[in-house]
Backbone bond lengths (Angstrom), bond angles and torsions (degrees), N, CA, C in turn:
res aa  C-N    CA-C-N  psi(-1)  N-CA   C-N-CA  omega(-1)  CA-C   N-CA-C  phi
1 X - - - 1.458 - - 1.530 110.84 -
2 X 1.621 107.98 -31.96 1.473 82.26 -173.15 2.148 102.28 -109.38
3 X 0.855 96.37 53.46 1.752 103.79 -169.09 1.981 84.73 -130.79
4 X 0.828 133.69 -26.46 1.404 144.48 -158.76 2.259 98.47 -83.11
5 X 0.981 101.45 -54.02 1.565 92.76 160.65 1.066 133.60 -67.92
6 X 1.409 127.99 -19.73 1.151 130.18 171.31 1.475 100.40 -83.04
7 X 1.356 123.14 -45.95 1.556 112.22 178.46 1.549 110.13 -54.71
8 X 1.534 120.71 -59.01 1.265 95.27 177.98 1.585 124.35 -75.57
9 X 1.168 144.37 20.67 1.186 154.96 143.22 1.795 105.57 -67.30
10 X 1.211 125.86 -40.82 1.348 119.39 170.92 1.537 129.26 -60.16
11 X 1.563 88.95 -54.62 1.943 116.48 174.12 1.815 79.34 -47.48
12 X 1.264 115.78 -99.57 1.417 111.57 -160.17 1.236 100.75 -44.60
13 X 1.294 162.38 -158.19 1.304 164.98 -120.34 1.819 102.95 -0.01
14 X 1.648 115.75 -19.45 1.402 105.24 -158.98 1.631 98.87 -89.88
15 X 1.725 93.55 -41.08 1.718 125.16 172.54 1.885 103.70 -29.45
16 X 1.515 104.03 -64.58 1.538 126.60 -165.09 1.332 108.93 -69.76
17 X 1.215 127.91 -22.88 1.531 125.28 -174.80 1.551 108.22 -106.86
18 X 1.811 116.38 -24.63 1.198 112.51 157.73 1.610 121.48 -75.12
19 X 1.252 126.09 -18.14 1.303 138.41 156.87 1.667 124.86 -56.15
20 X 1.681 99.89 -45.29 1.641 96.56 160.80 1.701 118.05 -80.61
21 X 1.160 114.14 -17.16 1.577 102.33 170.62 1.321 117.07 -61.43
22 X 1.327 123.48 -42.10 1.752 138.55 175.84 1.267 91.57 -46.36
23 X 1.489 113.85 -74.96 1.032 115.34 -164.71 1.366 132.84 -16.89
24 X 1.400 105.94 -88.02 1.844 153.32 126.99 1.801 80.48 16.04
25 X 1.600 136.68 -108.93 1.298 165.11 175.25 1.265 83.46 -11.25
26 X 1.662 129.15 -65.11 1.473 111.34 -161.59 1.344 105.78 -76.75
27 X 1.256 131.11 -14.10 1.807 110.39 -166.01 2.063 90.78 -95.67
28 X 1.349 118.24 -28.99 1.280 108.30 150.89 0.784 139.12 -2.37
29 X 1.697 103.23 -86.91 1.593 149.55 -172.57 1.766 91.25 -56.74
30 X 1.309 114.61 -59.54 1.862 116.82 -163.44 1.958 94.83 -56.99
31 X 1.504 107.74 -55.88 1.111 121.86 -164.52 1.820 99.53 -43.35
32 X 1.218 115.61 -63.53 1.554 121.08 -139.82 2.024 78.52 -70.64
33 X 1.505 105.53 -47.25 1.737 92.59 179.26 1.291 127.01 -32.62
34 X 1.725 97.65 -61.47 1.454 103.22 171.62 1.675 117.91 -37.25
35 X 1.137 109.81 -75.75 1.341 121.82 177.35 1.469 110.61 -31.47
36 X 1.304 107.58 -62.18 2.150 101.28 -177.83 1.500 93.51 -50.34
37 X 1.371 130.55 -52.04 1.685 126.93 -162.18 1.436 121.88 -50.04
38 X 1.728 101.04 -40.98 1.623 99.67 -175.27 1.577 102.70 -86.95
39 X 1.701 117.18 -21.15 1.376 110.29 167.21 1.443 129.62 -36.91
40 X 1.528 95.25 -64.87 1.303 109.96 -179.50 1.444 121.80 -77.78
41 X 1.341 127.48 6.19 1.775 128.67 -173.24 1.733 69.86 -127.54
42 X 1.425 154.67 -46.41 1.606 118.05 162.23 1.701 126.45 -37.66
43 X 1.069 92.68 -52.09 1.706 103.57 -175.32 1.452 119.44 -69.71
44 X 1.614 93.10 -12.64 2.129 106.59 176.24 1.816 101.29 -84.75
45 X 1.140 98.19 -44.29 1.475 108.12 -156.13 1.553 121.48 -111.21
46 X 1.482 110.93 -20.63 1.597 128.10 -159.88 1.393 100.14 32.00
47 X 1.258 139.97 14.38 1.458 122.59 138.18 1.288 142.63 -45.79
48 X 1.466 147.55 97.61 1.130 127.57 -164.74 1.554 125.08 -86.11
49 X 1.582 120.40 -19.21 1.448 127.03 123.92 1.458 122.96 12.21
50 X 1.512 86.99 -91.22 1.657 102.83 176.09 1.626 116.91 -77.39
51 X 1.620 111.02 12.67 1.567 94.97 -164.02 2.182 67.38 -111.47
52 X 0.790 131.25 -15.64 1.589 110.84 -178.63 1.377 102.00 -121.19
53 X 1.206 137.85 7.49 1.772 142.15 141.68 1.695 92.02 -48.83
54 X 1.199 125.20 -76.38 1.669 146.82 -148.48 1.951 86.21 -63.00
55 X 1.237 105.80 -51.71 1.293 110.56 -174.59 1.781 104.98 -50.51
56 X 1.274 84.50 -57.94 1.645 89.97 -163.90 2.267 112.57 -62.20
57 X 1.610 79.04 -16.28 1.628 71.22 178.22 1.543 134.77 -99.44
58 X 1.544 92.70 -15.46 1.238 124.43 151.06 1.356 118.43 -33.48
59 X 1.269 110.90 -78.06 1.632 129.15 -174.37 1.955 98.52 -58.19
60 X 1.308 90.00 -59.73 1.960 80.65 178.54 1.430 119.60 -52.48
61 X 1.030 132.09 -38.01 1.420 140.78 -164.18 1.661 96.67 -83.32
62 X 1.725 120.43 -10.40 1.707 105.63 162.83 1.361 97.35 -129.28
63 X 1.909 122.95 52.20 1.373 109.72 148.14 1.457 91.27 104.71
64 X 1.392 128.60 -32.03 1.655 98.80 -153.85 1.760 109.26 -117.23
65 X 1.318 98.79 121.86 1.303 107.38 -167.39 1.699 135.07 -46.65
């Protein structure tokens, strides 16, 4: 009985840190997109305008402000 709070105090602590790894992976994942997007609309256009417009819409269009 008393080993049982600490287990579920563990489970959750295990829950919350596997929850920030997802996390972490998805703002990654948005980031590196962004990045190929303004790459490649730099290398279309050498505008940098349009190379952080593309950036910026990128990132909005998966959530991140």
């Amino acid at each position: 009985a008393l080993a049982l709070p600490v287990l579920v105090g563990f489970v959750a602590l295990v829950a919350e840190y596997g929850q920030g790894l997802t996390a972490r992976a998805e703002n990654q994942r948005v980031a590196d997109l962004a990045a190929y997007a303004g790459a490649v609309t730099y290398a279309a256009t050498s505008s940098t305008d349009a190379m952080n417009a593309t950036v910026a819409r990128v990132a909005s269009l998966n959530g991140v402000p």
